[in-house]
C-alpha positions in Angstrom: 12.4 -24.0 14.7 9.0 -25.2 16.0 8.4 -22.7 17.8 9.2 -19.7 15.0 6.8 -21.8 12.8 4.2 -21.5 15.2 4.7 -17.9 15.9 4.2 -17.3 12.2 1.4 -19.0 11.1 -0.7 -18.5 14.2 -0.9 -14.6 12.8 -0.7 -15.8 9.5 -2.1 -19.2 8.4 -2.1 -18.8 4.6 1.7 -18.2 4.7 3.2 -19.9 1.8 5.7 -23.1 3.2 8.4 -21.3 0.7 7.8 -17.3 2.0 8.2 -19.4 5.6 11.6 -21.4 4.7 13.0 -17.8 3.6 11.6 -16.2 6.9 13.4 -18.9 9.0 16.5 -19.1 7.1 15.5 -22.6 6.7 15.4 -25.5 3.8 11.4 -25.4 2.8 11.5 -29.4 2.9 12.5 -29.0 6.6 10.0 -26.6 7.2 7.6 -28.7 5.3 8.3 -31.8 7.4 8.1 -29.8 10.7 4.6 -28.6 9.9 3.5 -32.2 9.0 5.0 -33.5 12.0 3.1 -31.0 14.5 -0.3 -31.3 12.3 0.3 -35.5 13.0 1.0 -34.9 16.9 -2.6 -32.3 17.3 0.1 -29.4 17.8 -1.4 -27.9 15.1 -5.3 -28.6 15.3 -6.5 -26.5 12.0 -6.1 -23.4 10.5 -8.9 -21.3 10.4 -9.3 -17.5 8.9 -11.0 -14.5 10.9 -13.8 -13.0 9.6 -15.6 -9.5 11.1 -18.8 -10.4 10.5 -20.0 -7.2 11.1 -19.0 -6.0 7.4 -20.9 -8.5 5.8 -25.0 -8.7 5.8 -25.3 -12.2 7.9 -26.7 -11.6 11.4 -25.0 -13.2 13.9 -24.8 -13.3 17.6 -21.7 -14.4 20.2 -22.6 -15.0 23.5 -20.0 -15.8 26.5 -21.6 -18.2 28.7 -20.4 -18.9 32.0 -21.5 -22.4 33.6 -21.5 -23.4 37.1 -21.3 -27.6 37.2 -21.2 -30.7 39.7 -17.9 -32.4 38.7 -18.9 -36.1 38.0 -16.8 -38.4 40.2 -14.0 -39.7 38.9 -14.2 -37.6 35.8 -14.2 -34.0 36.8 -15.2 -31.6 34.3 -14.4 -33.8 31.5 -17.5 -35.6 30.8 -19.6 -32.2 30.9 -17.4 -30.7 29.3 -17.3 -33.0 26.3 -21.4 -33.1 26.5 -21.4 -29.4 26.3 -18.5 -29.4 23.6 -20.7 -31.8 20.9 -23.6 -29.6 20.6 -23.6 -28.1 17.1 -24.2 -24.8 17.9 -21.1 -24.1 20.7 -17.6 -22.6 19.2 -15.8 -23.5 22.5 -15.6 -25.0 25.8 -12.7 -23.7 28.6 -12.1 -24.7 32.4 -11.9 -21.5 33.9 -10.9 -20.2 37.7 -13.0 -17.9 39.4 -16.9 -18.4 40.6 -17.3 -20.4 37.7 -16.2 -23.9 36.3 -16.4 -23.4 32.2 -16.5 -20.9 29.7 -19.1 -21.4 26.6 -18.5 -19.5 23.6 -21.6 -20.4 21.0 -22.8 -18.4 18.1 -26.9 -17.9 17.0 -28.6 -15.7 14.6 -30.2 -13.9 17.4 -30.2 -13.1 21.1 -33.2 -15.9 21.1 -31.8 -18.2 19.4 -28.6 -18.1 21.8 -30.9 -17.6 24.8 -33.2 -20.9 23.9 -29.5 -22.7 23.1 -29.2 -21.8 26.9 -32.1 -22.4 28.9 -33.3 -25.6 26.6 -30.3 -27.5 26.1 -27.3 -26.2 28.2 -29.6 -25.2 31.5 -31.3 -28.3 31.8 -28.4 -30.6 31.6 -28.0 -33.0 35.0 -24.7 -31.2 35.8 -25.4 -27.7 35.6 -26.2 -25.7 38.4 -26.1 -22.2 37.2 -25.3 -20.3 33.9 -24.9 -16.2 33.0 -24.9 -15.2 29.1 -22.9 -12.3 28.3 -23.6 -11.0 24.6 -20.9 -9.4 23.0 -21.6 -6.0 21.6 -18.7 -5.2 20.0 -15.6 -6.7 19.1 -12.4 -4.5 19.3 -9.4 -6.9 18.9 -9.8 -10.2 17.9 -6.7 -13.7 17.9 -4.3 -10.7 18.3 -6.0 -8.3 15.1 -7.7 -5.0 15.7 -10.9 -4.9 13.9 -12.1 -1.4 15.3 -9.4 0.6 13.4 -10.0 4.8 13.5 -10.7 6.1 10.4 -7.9 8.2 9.0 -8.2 12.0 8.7 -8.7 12.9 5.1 -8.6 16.4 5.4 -5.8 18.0 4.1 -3.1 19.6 5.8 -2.8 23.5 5.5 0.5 25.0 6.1 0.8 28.7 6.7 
């Protein structure tokens, strides 16, 4: 049952707990008391709604930041992480493989705002070694929704 729950409202987080019960095939308290239960053990950490921002008249900016670090000892990443992490301005923070240690995803009203973000506050931190900004341009697909759908045809079809 957890699992179907999950599946469900991680496309759709404003399912109704009654529309869910007759989805699952299940008694809406049990499905009720399943969602509480996952929301008390952080399974379920919020719900949040998707927005393409660029339909609506509010600039705004996502950069990808990659971050090279010293791992403090006896913490790892952890403690950088969690300095990077309570800055205002950043989304999220991922340990990644590769040539770099974490991912930073932060959004600013403008390439300068996100690059001062970067070299005055992240840059200059003890830990970090080396960072490369990567604007996104364009979003195509999004938590698993495509926001650059074709426009239809509207002409009309002519048959002989």
């Amino acid at each position: 049952m957890r699992e179907q729950i999950l599946k469900i409202i991680e496309r759709n987080s404003r399912v109704d707990i009654k529309e869910l019960a007759v989805i699952m095939g299940a008694p809406e308290i049990d499905v009720a008391n399943e969602l509480k239960k996952m929301e008390e053990e952080g399974v379920i950490c919020g719900y949040h709604t998707l927005i393409d921002w660029e339909k609506t008249s509010i600039e705004k900016v996502t950069a990808l930041i990659e971050v090279r670090v010293t791992p403090q000892r006896g913490q790892g990443f952890d403690s950088i992480a969690e300095r990077i992490y309570k800055y205002p301005e950043v989304n999220s923070v991922y340990l990644i493989s590769g040539g770099f240690d974490l991912l930073v995803t932060l959004e600013g009203k403008s390439l300068k705002e996100v690059s001062n973000f970067v070299s005055d506050k992240l840059s200059t931190l003890d830990s970090v070694l080396s960072t490369a900004t990567h604007f996104i341009l364009k979003k195509y697909k999004d938590h698993g929704t495509i926001l650059a759908k074709k426009p239809e045809d509207e002409r009309m079809k002519v048959t002989p």
